[in-house]
C-alpha positions in Angstrom: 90.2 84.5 100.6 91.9 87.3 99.4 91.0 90.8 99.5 92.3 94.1 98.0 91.5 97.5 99.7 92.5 100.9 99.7 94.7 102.0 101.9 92.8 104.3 104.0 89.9 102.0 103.9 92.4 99.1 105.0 93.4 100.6 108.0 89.6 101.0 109.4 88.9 97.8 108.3 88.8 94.2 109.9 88.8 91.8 106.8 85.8 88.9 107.4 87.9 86.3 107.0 89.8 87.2 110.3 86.4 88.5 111.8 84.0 85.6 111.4 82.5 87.0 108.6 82.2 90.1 110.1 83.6 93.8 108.9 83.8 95.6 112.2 86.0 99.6 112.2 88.9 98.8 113.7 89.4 102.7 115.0 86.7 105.5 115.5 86.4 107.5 112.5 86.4 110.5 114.5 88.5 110.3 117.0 90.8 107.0 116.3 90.5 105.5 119.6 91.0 101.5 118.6 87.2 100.2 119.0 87.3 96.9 117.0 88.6 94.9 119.9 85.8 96.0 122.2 83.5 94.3 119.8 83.0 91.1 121.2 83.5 91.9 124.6 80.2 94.4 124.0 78.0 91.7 122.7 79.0 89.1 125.8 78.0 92.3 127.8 75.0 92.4 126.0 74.0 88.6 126.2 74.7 89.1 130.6 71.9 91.7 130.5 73.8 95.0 130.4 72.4 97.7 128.9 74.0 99.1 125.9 75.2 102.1 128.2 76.3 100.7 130.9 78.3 97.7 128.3 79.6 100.7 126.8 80.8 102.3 130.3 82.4 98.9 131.0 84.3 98.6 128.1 85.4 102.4 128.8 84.1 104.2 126.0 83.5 107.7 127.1 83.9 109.7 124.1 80.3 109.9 122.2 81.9 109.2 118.9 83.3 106.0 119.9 80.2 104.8 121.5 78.6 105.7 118.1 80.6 103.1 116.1 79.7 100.1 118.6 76.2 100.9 118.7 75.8 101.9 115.2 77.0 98.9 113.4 75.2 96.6 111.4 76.9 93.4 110.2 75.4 93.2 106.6 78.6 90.7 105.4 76.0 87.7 106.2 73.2 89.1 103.9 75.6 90.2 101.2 77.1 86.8 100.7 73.0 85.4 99.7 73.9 87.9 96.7 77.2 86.0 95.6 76.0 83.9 92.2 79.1 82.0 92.2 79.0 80.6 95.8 75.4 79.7 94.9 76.3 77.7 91.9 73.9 79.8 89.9 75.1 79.5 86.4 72.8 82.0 84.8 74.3 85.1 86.6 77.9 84.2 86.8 79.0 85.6 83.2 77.5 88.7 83.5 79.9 90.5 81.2 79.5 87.9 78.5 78.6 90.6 76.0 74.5 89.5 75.9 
């Protein structure tokens, strides 16, 4: 797979294909603490019965703002993809700049 991305955006970004599919912030938009490596950590947390505060105190996320991007995100890559004509095989909506 290859992606292009801004550079700003890049930089906040996980690409899916090194993520499982998944486009998780790499850094807290506000502050810039690195976040996206707590990610899968906090779910196991989650799966052992933790609730999300005290996963999040585990995982040492104090600041508010960083809390807010774990408990905030929604992984909408997987529903996206059902969108994707051409991994479908739908012929009718592939050429869509055919000039019709």
């Amino acid at each position: 797979l290859t992606f292009t991305l801004h550079a700003p955006l890049a930089a906040f970004l996980v690409l899916p294909a090194l993520r499982q599919g998944m486009i998780i912030p790499v850094r807290c938009f506000t502050c810039g603490k690195v976040v996206g490596n707590k990610w899968d950590k906090y779910l196991e947390l989650l799966q052992s019965d933790y609730t999300e505060g005290d996963a999040l105190d585990a995982l040492s996320l104090k600041r508010y703002c960083c809390r807010r991007m774990l408990l905030t995100h929604v992984d909408l890559v997987e529903k996206l993809l059902n969108y994707n004509s051409l991994e479908r095989g739908d012929a009718g909506g592939a050429n869509m700049d055919d000039g019709a």
